[in-house]
matplotlib code that plots the C-alpha trace (Angstrom):
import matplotlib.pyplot as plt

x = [0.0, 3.0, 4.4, 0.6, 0.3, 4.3, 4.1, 0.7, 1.6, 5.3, 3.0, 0.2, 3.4, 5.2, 2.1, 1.0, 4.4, 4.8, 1.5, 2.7, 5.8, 4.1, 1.7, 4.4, 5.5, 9.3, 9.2, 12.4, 11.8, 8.6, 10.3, 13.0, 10.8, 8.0, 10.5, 12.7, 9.7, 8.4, 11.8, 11.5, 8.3, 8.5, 11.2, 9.1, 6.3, 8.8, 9.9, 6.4, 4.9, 7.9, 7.4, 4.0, 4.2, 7.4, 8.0, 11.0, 13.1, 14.3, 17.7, 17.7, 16.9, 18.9, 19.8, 23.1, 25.6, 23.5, 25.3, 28.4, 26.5, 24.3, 28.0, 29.7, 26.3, 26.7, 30.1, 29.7, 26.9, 28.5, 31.4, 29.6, 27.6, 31.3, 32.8, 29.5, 29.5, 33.5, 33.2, 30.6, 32.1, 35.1, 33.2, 31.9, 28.3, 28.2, 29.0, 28.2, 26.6, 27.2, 26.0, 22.4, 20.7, 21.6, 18.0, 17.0, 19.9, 18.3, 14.4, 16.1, 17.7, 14.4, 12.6, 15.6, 15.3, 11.5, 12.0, 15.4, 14.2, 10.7, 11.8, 14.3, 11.8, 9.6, 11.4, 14.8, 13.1, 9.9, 10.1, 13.4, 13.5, 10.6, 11.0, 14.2, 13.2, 10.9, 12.8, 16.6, 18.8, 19.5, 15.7, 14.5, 17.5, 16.0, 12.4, 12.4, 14.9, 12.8, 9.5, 12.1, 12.8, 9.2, 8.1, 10.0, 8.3, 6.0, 8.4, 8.4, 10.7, 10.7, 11.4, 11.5, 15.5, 15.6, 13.3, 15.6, 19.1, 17.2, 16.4, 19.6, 22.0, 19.8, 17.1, 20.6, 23.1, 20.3, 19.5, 23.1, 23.9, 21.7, 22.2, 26.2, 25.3, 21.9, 21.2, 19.3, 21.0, 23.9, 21.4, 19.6, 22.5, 23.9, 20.6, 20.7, 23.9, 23.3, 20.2, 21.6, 24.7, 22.9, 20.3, 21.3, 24.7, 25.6, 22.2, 20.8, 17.3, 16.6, 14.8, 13.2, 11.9, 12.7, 13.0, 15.1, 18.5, 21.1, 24.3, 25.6, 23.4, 24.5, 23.4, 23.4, 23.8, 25.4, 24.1, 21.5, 23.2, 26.1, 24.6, 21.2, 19.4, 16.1, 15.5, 18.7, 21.8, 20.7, 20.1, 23.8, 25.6, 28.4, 25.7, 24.9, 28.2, 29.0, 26.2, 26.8, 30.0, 29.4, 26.6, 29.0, 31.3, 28.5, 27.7, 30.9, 31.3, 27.4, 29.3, 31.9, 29.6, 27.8, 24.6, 23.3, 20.4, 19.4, 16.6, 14.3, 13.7, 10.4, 10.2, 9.1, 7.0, 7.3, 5.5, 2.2, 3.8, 6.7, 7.3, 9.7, 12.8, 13.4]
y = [0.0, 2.8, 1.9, 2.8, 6.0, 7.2, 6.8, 8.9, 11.4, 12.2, 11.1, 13.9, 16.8, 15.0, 15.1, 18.7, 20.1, 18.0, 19.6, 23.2, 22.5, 22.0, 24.4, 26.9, 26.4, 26.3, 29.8, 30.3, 31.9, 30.1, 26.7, 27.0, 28.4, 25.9, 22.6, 23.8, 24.5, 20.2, 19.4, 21.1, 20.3, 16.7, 16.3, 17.6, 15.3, 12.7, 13.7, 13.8, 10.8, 8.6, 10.1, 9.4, 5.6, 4.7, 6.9, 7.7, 10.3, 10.5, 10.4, 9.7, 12.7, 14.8, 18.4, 17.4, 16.3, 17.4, 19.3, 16.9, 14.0, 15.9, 17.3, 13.8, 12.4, 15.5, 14.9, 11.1, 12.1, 14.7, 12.5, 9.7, 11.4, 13.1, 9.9, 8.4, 11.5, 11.9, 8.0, 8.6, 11.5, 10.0, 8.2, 11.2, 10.2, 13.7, 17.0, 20.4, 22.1, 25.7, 27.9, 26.8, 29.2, 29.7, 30.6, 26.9, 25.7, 27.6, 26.3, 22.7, 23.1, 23.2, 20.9, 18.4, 19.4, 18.5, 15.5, 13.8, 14.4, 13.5, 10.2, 9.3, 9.9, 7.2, 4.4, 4.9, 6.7, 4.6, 1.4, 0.2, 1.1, -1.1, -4.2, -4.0, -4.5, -7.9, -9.4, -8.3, -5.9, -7.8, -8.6, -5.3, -4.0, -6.0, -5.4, -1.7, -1.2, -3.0, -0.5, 2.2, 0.8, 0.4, 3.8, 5.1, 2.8, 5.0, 8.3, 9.3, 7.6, 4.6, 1.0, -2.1, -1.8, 1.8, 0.7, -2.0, -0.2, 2.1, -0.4, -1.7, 1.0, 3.9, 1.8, -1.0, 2.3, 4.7, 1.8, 0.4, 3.9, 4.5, 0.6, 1.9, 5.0, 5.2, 8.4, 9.7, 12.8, 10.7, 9.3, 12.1, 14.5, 11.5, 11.8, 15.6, 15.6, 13.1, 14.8, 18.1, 17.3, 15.8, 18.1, 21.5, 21.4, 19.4, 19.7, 16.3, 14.7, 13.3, 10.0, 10.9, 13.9, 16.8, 20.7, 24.2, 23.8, 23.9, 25.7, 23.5, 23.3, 19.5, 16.7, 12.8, 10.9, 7.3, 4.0, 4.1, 1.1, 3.6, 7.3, 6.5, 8.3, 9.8, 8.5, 10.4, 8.4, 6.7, 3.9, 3.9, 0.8, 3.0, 4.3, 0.7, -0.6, 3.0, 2.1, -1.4, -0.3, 2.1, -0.5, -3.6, -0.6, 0.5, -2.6, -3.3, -0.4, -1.4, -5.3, -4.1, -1.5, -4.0, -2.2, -5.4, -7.0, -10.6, -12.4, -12.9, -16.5, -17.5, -19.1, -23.0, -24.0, -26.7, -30.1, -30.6, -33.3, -32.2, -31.4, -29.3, -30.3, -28.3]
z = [0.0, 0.8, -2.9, -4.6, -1.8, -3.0, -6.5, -6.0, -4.3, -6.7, -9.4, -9.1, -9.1, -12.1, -14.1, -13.4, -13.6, -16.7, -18.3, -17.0, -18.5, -22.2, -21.9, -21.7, -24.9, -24.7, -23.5, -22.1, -18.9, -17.8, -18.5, -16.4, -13.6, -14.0, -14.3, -10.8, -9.6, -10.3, -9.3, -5.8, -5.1, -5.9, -3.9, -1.0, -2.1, -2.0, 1.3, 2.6, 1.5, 3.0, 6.5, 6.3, 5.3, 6.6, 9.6, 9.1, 7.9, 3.9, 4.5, 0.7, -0.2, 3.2, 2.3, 3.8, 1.1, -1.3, -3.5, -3.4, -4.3, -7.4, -8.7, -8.6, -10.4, -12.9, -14.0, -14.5, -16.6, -18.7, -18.7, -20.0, -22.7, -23.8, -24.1, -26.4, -28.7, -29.2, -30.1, -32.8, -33.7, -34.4, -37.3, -38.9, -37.5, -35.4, -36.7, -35.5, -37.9, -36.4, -32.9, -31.5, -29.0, -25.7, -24.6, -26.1, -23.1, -20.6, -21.0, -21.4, -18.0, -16.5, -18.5, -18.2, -14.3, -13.5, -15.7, -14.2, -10.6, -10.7, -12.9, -10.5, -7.3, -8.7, -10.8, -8.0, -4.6, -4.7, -7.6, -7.0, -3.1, -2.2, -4.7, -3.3, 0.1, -0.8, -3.6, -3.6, -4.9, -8.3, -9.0, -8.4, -10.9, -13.0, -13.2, -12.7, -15.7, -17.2, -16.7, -17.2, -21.0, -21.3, -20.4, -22.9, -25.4, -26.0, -27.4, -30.7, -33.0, -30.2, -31.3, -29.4, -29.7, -28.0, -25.1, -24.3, -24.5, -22.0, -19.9, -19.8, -19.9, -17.9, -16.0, -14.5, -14.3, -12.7, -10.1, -9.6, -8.7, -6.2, -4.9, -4.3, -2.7, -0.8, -2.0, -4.9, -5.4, -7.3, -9.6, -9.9, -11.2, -13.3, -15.3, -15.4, -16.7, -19.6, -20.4, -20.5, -22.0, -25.0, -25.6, -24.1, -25.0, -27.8, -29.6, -30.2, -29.5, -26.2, -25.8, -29.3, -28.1, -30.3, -28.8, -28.7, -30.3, -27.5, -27.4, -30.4, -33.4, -34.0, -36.1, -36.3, -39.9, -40.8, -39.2, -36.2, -34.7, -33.8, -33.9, -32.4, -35.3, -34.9, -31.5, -30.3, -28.7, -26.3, -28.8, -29.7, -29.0, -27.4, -25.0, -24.0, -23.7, -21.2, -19.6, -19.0, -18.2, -15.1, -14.1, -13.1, -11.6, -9.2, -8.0, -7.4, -5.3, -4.0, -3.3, -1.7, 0.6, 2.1, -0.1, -2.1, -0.2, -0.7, -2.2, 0.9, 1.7, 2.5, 5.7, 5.5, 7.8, 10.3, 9.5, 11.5, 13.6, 14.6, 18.6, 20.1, 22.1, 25.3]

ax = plt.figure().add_subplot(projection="3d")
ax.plot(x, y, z, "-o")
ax.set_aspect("equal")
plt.show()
């Protein structure tokens, strides 16, 4: 019942932040306003709702450490997405065409910011958190980057191939981080900066979603297997092997923590007959 009352209450401020968010149009300044604002406030909703049902405090989410945890997210993000576009690139298969807009980078900063919180609250916070707790660490990696892939299913351009590199190289990675760390601020600034990195800065679709050229006014051509084409490149097999990648690294590091819980063993109950021994 706490996972259905969580993912209602984050669920309610994603979707009317999300509707705010496109009824302003890519208008520069009420973008960026309106998608902090959905990533502030779900955070408290978040915050909220796990008091509530769990009595206890988010430590998840703690103001303290905050800021450390988001930056070392952000540059393995940015990081990760350099590495990706360098690689294709390298091939010819990414060129900047010339100078985007830098008022495009500002509204994607708060779009990309109500998004990469509010998705990491439910499928990280909430999803993975609580299957976690009844069926393991690796089981609920599993099944939750599985919905991840899924929900992207349904994007424009989206094909059953995209969905699954998603799954496996965002839905594992996104998870695996928070499994190492215990804190969603990693995961949360890890998504940010891929996000904004791809569309903000170097100008390429996100998730098949098209919007305001970023600083870079860049474009993708030669096979879809290694640029990602229209869907953006995420469905690049240099993105799934990066994400792969930093997946068996952080849970390693969640291994080595002591972080990776178990697959709960039912208990099996005594026979009828049996009789106790003092």
């Amino acid at each position: 019942m706490r996972l259905v009352k969580q993912l209602a209450a984050v669920a309610v401020v994603a979707l009317i932040g999300s509707q705010a968010v496109a009824a302003a149009h890519w208008n520069t300044p009420l973008t960026l306003v309106l998608g902090a604002a959905t990533a502030v406030l779900s955070v408290f909703a978040y915050a909220w709702i796990v008091r509530r049902t769990e009595r206890r405090d988010p430590v998840e989410v703690s103001r303290k450490g905050a800021l450390g945890a988001l930056s070392r997210g952000l540059l393995v993000g940015v990081g990760m997405f350099l590495a990706v576009i360098v690689n294709i690139a390298f091939l010819g298969d990414y060129t900047v065409v010339g100078w985007g807009s830098a008022a495009g980078a500002v509204a994607l900063f708060g779009f990309t910011a109500g998004a990469a919180v509010t998705e990491e609250l439910i499928f990280r916070g909430i999803l993975f958190r609580i299957v976690e707790g009844r069926f393991g660490t690796w089981l609920s990696l599993v099944l939750t980057s599985l919905l991840f892939g899924l929900s992207h299913l349904f994007n424009p351009h989206a094909t059953i191939w995209s969905a699954l590199a998603i799954a496996i190289e965002a839905g594992g990675m996104l998870a695996a981080a928070y499994a190492a760390t215990r804190n969603l601020w990693v995961p949360i600034g890890l998504h940010f900066g891929w996000n904004f990195a791809e569309g903000a800065i170097f100008g390429t679709d996100v998730s098949g979603k098209s919007a305001p050229e970023g600083l870079l006014h860049g474009a993708l051509s030669g096979p879809t297997a290694l640029s990602g084409g229209e869907f953006g490149p995420e469905a690049s097999v240099y993105t799934l092997v990066a994400g792969v990648l930093l997946t068996v690294a952080f849970m390693w590091l969640a291994r080595r923590r002591g972080h990776v819980v178990p697959l709960r063993k039912r208990a099996v109950p005594a026979p009828a007959n049996a009789t106790l021994v003092a």
